[in-house]
C-alpha positions as CSV (number, residue, x, y, z in Angstrom):
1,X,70.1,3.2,44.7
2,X,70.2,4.4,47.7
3,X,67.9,5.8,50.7
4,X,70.2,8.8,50.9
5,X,70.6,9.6,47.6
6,X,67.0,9.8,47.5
7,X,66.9,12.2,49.7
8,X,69.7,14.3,48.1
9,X,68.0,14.5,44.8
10,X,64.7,15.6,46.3
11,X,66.5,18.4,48.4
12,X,68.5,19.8,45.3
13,X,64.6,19.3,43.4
14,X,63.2,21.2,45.6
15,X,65.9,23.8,46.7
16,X,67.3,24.0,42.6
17,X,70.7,24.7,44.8
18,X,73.1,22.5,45.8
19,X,74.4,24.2,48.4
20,X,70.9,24.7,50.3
21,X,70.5,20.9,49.6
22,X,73.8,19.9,51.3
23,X,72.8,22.3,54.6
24,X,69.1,20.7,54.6
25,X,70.6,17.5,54.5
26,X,73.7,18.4,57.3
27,X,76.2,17.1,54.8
28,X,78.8,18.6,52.3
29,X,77.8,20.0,48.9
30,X,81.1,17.4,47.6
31,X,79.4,14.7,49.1
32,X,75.9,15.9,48.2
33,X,76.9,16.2,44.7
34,X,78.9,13.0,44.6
35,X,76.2,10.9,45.5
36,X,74.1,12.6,42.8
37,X,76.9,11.9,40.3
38,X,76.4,7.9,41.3
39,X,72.2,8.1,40.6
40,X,73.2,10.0,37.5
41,X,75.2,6.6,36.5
42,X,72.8,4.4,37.9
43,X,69.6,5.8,36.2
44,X,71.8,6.1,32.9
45,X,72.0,10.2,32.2
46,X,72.1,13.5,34.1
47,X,69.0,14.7,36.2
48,X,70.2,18.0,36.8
49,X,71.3,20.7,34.6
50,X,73.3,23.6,35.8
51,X,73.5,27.1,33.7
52,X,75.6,29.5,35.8
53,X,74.4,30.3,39.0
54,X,70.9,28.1,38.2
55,X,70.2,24.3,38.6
56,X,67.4,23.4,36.7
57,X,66.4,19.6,36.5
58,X,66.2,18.1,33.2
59,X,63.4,16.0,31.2
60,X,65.4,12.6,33.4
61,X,64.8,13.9,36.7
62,X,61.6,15.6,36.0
63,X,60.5,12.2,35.4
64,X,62.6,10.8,38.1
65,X,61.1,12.9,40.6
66,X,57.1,11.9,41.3
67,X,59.2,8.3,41.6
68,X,61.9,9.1,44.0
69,X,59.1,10.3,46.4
70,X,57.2,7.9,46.4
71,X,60.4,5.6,47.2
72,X,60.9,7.8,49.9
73,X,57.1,8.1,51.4
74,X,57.0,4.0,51.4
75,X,60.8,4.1,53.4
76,X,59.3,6.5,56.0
77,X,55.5,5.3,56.0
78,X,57.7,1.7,56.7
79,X,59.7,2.8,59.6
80,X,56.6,4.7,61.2
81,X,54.8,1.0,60.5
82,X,58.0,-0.3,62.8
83,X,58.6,2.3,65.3
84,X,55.0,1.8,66.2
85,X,55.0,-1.8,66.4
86,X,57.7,-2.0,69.1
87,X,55.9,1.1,70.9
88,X,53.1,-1.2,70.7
89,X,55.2,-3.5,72.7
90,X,54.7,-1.7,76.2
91,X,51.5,0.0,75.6
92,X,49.1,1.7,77.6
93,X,45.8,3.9,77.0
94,X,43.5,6.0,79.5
95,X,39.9,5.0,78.1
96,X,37.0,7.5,79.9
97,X,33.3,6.0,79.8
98,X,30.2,7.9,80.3
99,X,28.7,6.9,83.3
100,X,25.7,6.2,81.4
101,X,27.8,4.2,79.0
102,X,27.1,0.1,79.5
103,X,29.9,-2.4,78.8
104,X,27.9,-4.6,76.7
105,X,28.3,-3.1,73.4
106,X,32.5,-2.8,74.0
107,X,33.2,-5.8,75.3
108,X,33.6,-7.2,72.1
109,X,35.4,-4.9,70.5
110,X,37.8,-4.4,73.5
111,X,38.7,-8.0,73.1
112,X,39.6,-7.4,69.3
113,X,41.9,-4.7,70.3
114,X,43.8,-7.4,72.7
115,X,44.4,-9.5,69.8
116,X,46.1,-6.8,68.4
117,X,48.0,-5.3,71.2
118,X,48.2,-8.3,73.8
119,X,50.3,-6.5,76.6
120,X,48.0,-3.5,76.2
121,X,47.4,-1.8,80.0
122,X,44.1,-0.2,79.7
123,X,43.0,1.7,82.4
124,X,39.2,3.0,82.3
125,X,37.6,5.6,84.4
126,X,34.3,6.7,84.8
127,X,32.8,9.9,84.6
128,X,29.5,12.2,83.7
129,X,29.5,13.8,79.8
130,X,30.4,17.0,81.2
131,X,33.6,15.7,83.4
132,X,34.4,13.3,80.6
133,X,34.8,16.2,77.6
134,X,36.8,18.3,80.2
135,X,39.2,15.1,81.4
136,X,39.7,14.9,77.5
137,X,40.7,19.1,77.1
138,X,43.1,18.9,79.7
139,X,44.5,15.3,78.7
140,X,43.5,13.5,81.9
141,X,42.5,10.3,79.8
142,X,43.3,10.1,76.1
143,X,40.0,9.0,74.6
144,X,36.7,8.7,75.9
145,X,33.3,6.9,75.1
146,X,30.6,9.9,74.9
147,X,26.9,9.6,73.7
148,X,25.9,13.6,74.1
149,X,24.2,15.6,71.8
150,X,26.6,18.0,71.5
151,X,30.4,17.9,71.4
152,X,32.5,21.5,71.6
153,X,34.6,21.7,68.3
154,X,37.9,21.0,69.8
155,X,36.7,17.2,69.6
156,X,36.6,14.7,67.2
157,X,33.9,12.0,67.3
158,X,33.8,8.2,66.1
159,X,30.8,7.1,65.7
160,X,30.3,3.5,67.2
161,X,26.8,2.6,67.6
162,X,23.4,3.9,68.4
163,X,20.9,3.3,71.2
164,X,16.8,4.1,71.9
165,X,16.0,5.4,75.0
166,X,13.5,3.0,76.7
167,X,11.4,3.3,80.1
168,X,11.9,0.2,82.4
169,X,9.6,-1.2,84.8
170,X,9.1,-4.3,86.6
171,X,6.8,-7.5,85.7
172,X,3.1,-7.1,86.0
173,X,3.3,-3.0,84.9
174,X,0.8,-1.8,82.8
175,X,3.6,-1.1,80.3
176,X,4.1,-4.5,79.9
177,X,1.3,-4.7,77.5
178,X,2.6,-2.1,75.4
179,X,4.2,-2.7,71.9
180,X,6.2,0.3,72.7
181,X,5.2,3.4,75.2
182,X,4.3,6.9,74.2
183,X,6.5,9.2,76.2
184,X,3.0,10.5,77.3
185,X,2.1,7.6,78.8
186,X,4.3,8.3,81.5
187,X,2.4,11.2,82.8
188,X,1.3,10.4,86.3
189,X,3.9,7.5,86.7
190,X,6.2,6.8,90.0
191,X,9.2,7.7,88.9
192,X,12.9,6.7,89.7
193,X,15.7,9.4,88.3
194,X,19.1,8.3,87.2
195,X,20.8,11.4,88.3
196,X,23.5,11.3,85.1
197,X,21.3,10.4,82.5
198,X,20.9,12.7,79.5
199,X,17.6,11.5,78.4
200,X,16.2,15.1,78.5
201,X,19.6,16.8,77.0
202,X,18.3,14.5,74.0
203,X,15.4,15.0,73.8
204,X,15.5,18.7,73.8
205,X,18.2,18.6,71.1
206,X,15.2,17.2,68.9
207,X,12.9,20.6,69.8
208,X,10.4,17.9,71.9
209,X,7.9,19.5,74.2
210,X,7.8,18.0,77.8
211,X,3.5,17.1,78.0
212,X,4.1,14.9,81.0
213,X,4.9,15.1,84.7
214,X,6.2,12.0,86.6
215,X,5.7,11.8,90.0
216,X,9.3,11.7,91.1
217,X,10.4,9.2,93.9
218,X,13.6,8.6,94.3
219,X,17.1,9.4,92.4
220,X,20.7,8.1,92.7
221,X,23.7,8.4,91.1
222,X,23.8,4.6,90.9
223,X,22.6,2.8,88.5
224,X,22.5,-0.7,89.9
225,X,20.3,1.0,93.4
226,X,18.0,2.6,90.6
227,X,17.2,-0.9,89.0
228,X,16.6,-2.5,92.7
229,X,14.2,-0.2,93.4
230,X,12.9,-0.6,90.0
231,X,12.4,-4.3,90.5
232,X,11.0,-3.6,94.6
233,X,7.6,-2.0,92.3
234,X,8.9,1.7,93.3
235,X,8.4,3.4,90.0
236,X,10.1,3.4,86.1
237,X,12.8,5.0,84.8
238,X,14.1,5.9,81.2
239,X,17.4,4.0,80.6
240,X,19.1,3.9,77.2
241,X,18.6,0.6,75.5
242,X,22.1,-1.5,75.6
243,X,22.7,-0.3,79.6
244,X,22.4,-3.8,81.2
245,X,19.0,-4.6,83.1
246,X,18.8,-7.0,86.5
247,X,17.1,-10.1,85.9
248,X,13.2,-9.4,86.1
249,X,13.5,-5.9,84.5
250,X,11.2,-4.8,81.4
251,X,11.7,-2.5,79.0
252,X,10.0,-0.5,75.9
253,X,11.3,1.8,73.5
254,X,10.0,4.9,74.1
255,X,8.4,6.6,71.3
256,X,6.5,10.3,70.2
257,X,9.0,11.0,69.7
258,X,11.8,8.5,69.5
259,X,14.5,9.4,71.1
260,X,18.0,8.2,70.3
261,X,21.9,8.7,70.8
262,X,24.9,7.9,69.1
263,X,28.0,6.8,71.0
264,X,31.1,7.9,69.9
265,X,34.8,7.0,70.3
266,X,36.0,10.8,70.9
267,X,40.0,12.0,70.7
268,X,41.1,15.8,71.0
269,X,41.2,17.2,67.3
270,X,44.4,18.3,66.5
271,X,46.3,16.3,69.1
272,X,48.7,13.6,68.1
273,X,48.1,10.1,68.6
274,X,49.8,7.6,70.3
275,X,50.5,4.1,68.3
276,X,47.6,2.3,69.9
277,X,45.4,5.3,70.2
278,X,46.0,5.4,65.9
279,X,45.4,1.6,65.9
280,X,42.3,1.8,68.3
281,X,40.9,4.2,66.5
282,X,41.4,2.3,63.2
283,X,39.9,-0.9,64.8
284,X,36.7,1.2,66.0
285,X,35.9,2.5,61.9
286,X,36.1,-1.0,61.1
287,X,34.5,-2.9,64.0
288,X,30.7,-5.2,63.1
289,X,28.7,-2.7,66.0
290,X,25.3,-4.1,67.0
291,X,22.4,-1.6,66.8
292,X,22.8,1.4,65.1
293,X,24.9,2.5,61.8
294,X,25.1,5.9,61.3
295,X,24.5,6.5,57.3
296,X,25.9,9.1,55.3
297,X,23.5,11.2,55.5
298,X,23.5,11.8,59.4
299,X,20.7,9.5,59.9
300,X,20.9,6.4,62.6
301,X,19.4,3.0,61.2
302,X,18.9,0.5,63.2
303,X,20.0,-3.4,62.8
304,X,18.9,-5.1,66.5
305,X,20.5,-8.8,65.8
């Protein structure tokens, strides 16, 4: 048997015309129906019937049929498997990060990925939420690590992990005594504002009501001049709980209420992948992320190995 006269049979099963069959192949109905004439003999009787001007198949090739497609969905599921292998072969992938985004938690998993592609060229670019989901829309990067409340319906979204959003302070603070800190503690409190954070995006996606004022300081689009001034004694900030800390930093979860995001691994719905987008994406359902599951029934549980 061959791949062709697979694909005859199921043309002519489909079409019930033989001469349709042979056009949707781009061959002649002789040599369409010869090599139907060779399966007949192979598989021992006829698989088509013909009474006039109508083909009808018969009892051989109705039960031929659900078997001869699924011969043919394993030939071209196979040389999809092969086609992107050797595209995997010069591979490249435009990764966008949220600003707010830390490395720590993708480190890991961006090493798995060059096991599996080792000549992959990743390029990564930084950007905030809002320039990240529009870089994605207008295919300026091809997949981008988001942790925002909300995502417009044109995306899809991965979930990878979750983090708590925790106020950080330097040694000696009057924080550092607390278990954890009720967001009403910071009332009063110097304050240092990460300009991209989306702490309060979050938290107003929960329904909370702001009962606090800080007493704000300083802000900067830089996180690393944030945490100096942190550790220089010149206020807190609320940072997300993975985002890496200088040595010397504190931190507490934040709590009445918790608040929490989920960072996703988020593609443009509808939009084809590339082979090592498909694969990266595969690798990212499957991946052991620290911190936060998200459970089938929308709710984040926490696992802090």
């Amino acid at each position: 048997m061959e791949m062709h006269q697979v694909r005859y049979f199921l043309a002519v099963s489909e079409t019930l015309n033989f001469t349709r069959a042979a056009e949707l192949c781009h061959v002649s109905q002789p040599a369409l129906t010869k090599a139907i004439k060779r399966l007949e003999e192979e598989l021992g009787g006829e698989l088509f019937r013909r009474e006039r001007n109508l083909t009808h198949l018969t009892d051989l090739g109705r039960l031929m049929k659900p078997h001869l497609e699924t011969i043919l969905r394993a030939n071209e599921a196979a040389r999809a498997d092969a086609e992107d292998f050797h595209s995997l072969e010069r591979a490249s992938l435009n990764l966008g990060v949220m600003s707010t985004v830390g490395p720590v938690e993708m480190v890991g998993f961006l090493d798995r990925l060059r096991e599996e592609i080792p000549v992959l060229d990743l390029k990564i670019s930084e950007a905030t939420g809002s320039e990240l989901i529009e870089a994605l829309l207008q295919g300026e990067v091809d997949v981008g690590l988001i942790g925002m409340p909300q995502l417009p319906e044109r995306l899809d979204a991965v979930p990878l992990y979750g983090e708590r959003y925790t106020i950080a302070f330097s040694k000696g603070h009057r924080f550092e005594g607390m278990t954890v800190v009720p967001l009403s503690e910071l009332d009063g409190e110097d304050y240092l504002l990460r300009l991209h954070c989306e702490f309060m995006d979050h938290f107003e996606a929960l329904g909370g009501e702001k009962d606090f004022e800080v007493n704000l300081r300083y802000s900067s689009e830089r996180e690393d001049w944030v945490q100096a001034m942190v550790l220089a004694k010149l206020g807190c900030s609320i940072m997300p709980e993975f985002l890496p800390s200088l040595p010397g930093i504190a931190t507490r979860v934040l709590v009445e209420p918790e608040v929490s995001r989920t960072v996703s691994l988020v593609t443009v719905a509808g939009r084809q992948y590339s082979p090592v987008l498909r694969l990266m994406v595969r690798l990212a359902k499957s991946y052991p992320w620290r911190g936060a599951a998200v459970a089938g029934n929308g709710e984040t549980s926490w696992d802090l190995k």
